[in-house]
C-alpha positions as CSV (number, residue, x, y, z in Angstrom):
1,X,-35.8,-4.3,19.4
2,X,-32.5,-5.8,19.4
3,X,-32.5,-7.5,15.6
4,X,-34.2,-4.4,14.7
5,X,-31.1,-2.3,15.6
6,X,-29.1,-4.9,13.9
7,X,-30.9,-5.0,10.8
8,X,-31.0,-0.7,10.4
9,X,-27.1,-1.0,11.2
10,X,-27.3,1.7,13.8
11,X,-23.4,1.4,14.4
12,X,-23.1,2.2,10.7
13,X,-24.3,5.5,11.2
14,X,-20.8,6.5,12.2
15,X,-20.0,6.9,8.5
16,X,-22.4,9.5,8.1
17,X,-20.0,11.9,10.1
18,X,-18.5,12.9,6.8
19,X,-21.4,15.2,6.7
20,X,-19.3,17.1,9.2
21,X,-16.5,17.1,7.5
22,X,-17.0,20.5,4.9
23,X,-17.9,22.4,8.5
24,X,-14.8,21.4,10.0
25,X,-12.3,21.9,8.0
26,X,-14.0,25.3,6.9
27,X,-13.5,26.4,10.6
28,X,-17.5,26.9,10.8
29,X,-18.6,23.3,12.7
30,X,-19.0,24.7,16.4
31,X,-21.6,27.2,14.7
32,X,-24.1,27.0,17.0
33,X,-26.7,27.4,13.6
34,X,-24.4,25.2,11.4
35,X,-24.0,22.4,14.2
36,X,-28.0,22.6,14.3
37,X,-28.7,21.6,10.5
38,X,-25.7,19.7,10.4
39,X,-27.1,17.4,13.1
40,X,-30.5,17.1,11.3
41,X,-29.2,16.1,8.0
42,X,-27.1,13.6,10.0
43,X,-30.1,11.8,11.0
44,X,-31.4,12.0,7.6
45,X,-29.0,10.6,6.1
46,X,-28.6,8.2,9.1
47,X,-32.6,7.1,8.1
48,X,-31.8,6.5,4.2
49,X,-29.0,4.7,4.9
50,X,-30.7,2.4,7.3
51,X,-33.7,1.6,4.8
52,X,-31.2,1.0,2.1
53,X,-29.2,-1.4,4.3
54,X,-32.6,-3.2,4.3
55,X,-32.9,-3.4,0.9
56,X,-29.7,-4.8,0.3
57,X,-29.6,-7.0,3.2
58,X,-32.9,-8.3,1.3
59,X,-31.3,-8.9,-1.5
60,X,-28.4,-10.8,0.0
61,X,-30.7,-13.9,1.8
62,X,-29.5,-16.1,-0.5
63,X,-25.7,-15.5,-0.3
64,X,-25.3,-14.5,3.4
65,X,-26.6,-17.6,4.2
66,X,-23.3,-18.7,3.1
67,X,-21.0,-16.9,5.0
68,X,-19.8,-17.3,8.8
69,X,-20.9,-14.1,10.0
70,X,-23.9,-12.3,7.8
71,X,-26.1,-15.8,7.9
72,X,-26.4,-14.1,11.6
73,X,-28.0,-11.0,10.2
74,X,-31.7,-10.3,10.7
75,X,-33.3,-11.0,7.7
76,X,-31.1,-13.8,6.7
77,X,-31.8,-15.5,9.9
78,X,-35.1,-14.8,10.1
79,X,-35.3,-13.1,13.0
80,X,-36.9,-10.4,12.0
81,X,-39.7,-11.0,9.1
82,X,-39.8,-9.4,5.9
83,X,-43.2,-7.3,6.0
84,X,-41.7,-5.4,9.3
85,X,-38.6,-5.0,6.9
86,X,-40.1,-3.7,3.9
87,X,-42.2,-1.4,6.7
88,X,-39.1,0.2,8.6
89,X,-37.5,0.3,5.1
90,X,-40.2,2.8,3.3
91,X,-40.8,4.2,6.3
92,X,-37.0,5.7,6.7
93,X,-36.4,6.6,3.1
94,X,-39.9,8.5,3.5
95,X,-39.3,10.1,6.4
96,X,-35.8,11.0,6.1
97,X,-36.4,12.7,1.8
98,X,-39.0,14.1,3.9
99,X,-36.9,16.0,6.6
100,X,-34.1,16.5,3.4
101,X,-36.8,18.8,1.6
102,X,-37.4,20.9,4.5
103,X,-33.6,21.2,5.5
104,X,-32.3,22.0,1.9
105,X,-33.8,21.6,-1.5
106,X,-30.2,20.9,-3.0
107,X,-29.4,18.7,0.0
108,X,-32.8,16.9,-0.6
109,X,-31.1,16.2,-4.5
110,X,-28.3,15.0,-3.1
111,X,-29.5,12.4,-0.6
112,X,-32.0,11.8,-3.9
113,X,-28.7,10.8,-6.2
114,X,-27.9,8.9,-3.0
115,X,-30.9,6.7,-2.5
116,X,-30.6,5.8,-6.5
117,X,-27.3,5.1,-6.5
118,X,-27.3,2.7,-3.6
119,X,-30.8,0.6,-5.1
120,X,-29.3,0.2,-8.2
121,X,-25.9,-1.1,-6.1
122,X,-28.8,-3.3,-4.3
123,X,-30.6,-4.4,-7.1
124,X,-27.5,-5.5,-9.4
125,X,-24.9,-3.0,-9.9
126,X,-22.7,-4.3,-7.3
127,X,-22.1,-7.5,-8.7
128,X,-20.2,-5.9,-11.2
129,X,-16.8,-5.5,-10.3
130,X,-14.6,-2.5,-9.5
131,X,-18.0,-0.5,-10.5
132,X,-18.8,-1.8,-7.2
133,X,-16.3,-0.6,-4.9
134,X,-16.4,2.9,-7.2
135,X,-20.0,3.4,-6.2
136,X,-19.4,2.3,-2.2
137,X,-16.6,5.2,-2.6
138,X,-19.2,7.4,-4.4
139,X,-21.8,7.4,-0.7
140,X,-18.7,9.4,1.4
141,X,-18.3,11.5,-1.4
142,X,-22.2,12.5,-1.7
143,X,-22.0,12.5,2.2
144,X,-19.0,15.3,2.2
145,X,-21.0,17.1,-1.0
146,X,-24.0,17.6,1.4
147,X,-22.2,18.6,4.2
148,X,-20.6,21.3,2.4
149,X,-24.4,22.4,0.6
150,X,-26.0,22.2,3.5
151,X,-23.8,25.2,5.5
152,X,-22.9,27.0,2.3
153,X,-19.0,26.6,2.3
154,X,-16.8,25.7,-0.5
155,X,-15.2,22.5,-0.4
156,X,-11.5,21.8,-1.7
157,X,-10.8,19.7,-5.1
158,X,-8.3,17.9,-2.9
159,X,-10.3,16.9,0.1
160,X,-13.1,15.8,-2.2
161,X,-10.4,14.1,-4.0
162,X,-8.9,12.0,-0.3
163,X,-12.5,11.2,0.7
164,X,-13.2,9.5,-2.4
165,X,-9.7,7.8,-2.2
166,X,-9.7,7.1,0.7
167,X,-13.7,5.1,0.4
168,X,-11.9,3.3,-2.5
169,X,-9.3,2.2,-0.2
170,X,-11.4,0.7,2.5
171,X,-13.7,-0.6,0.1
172,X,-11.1,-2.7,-1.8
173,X,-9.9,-3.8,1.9
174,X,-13.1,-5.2,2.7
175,X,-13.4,-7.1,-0.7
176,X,-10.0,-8.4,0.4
177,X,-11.9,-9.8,3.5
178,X,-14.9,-11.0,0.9
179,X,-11.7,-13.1,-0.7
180,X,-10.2,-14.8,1.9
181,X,-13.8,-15.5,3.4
182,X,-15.1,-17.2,0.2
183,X,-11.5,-19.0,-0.2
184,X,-11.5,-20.3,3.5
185,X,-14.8,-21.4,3.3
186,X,-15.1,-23.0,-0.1
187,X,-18.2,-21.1,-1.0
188,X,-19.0,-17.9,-2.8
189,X,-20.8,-14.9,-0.5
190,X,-20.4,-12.1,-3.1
191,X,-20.3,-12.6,-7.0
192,X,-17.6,-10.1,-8.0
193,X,-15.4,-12.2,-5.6
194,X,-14.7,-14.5,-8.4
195,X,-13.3,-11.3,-10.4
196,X,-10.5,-10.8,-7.6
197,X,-7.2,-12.0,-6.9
198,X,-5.2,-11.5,-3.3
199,X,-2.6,-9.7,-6.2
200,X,-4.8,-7.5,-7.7
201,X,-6.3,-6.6,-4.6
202,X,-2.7,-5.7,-2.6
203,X,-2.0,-4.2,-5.5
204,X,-4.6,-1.9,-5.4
205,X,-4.6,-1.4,-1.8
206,X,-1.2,-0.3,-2.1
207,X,-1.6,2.1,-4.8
208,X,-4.7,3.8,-3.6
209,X,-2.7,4.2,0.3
210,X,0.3,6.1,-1.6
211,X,-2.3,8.0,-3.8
212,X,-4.2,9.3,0.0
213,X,-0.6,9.8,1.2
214,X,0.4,12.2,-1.3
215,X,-3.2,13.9,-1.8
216,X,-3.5,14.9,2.0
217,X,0.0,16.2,1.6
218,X,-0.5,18.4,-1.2
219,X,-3.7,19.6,0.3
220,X,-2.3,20.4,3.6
221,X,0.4,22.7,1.6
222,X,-2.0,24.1,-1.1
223,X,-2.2,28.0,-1.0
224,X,-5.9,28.0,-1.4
225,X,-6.1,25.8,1.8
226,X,-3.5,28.2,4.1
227,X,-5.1,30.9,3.2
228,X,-8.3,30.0,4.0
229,X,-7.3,28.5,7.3
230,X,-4.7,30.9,7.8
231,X,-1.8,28.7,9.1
232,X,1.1,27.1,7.0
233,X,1.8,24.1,9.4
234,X,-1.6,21.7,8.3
235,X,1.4,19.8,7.1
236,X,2.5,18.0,10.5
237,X,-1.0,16.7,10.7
238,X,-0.1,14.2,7.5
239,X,1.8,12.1,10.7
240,X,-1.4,11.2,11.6
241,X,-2.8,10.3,8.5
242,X,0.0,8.0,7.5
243,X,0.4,6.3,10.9
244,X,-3.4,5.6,10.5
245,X,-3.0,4.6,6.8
246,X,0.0,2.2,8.0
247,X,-2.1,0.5,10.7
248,X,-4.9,-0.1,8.4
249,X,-2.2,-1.8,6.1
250,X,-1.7,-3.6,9.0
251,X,-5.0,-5.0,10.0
252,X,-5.5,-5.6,6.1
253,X,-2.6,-7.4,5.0
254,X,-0.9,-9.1,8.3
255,X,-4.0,-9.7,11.0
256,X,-6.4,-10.4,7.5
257,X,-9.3,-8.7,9.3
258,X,-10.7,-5.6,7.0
259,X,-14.1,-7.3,7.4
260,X,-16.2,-3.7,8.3
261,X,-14.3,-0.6,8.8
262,X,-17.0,0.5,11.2
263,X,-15.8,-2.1,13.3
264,X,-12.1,-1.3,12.5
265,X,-13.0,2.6,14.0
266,X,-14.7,1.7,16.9
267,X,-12.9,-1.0,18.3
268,X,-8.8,-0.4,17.2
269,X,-6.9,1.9,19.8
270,X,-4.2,2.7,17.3
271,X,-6.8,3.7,15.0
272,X,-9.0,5.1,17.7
273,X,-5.7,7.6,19.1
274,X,-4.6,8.4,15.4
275,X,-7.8,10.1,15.2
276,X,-8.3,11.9,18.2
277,X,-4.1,13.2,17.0
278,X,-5.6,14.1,14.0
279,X,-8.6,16.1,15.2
280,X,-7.3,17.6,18.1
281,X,-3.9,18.5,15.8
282,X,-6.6,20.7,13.9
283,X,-8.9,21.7,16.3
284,X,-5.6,23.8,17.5
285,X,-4.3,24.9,14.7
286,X,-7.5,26.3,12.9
287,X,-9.8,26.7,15.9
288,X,-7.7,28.3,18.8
């Protein structure tokens, strides 16, 4: 049961909160109706997800063998065979299209777009560099899309705009982890690798953290925004952003260890408490 958790990710799941995202900053998430559906499309998401993190994982045998920590991985090791794979795998997207349709036809679309987008990345696409961090980016921003169709509220150009950014931004970290991986250990584990340099890829980190900076910013001050959440001071909450910005700059650029960002959530405390600031920063100022 144990490689089977490992192989569908569970921990990854975490990045199917953006769902949530819409219904919080909207001022509607402790709906007891909107929480409801929100949690169900969670889960299906959650199940897509999973099966495509099969398929991919699949696809990578040959080059995860190759590095230090995916040759661990389930399918790569062997620990868990490919029929029970393939199995969980059609059995997810199945199920969880299945509970989509039910929940919301334009929902079910969405998590449709999001299951093609992701086999093609599996099947090719994401050896294709720069396209491949673009369409990583592109699964928060379907993620934030649903969460907003599912509960009927309108999301802002400028939080659509930071999610995306900011899914850029950690993607190009973790391809600076890809880098240093493949140049420590003399062997190639991903083939756009070869198509980055450690100066095009601080160089792009750096950009896209000033770009998120300014973005939050000028949505926390944007007239639309205070209206609708009827408070002028969203603006102090940008401390936390930038604090949490700077720290993954940190763990990127001096400790070299942007491997998974799930892992960078769950188990940094400055990262960890820059959150909870953030959240609770809002939770008061548009809740209470």
């Amino acid at each position: 049961m144990k490689h089977i958790l490992q192989l569908i990710r569970v921990k990854h799941w975490v990045k199917n909160l953006f769902i949530f995202i819409p219904g919080f900053f909207a001022g509607v998430l402790f709906d007891f109706e909107n929480l409801k559906i929100l949690i169900a499309s969670f889960f299906c998401f959650s199940l897509v997800a999973s099966a495509i993190y099969v398929v991919n994982d699949y696809k990578d045998i040959e080059s995860d063998l190759n590095h230090p920590t995916k040759r661990s991985r389930p399918l790569a090791s062997g620990l868990v065979s490919l029929p029970t794979a393939f199995t969980i795998s059609i059995s997810f997207i199945l199920l969880g299209l299945g509970i989509s349709y039910f929940v919301n036809i334009y929902f079910f679309y969405v998590i449709l777009i999001y299951l093609i987008v992701n086999i093609g990345y599996s099947l090719g696409l994401k050896n294709i560099s720069i396209l491949d961090i673009m369409l990583v980016a592109s699964g928060f921003l379907l993620r934030t899309i649903a969460g907003g169709i599912i509960i009927h509220v309108p999301i802002s150009k400028w939080l659509l705009i930071m999610v995306y950014l900011l899914a850029l931004f950690m993607a190009m970290a973790k391809r600076l982890d890809d880098f240093l991986v493949s140049e420590s250990e003399g062997t190639v584990s991903r083939k756009t690798v070869k198509n980055y340099n450690l100066n095009f890829i601080h160089s792009g980190i750096t950009m896209l953290s000033a770009i998120i900076s300014v973005s939050y910013l000028m949505y926390t001050i944007s007239d639309e925004v205070m209206i609708r959440m009827h408070t002028e001071y969203l603006y102090f909450t940008s401390i936390f952003v930038i604090a949490g910005i700077l720290r993954y700059l940190q763990i990127t650029l001096v400790e070299n260890k942007s491997g998974s960002p799930t892992k960078i959530l769950l188990n940094d405390k400055f990262i960890f408490f820059t959150l909870v600031g953030w959240v609770l920063s809002f939770v008061i100022l548009i809740y209470l």
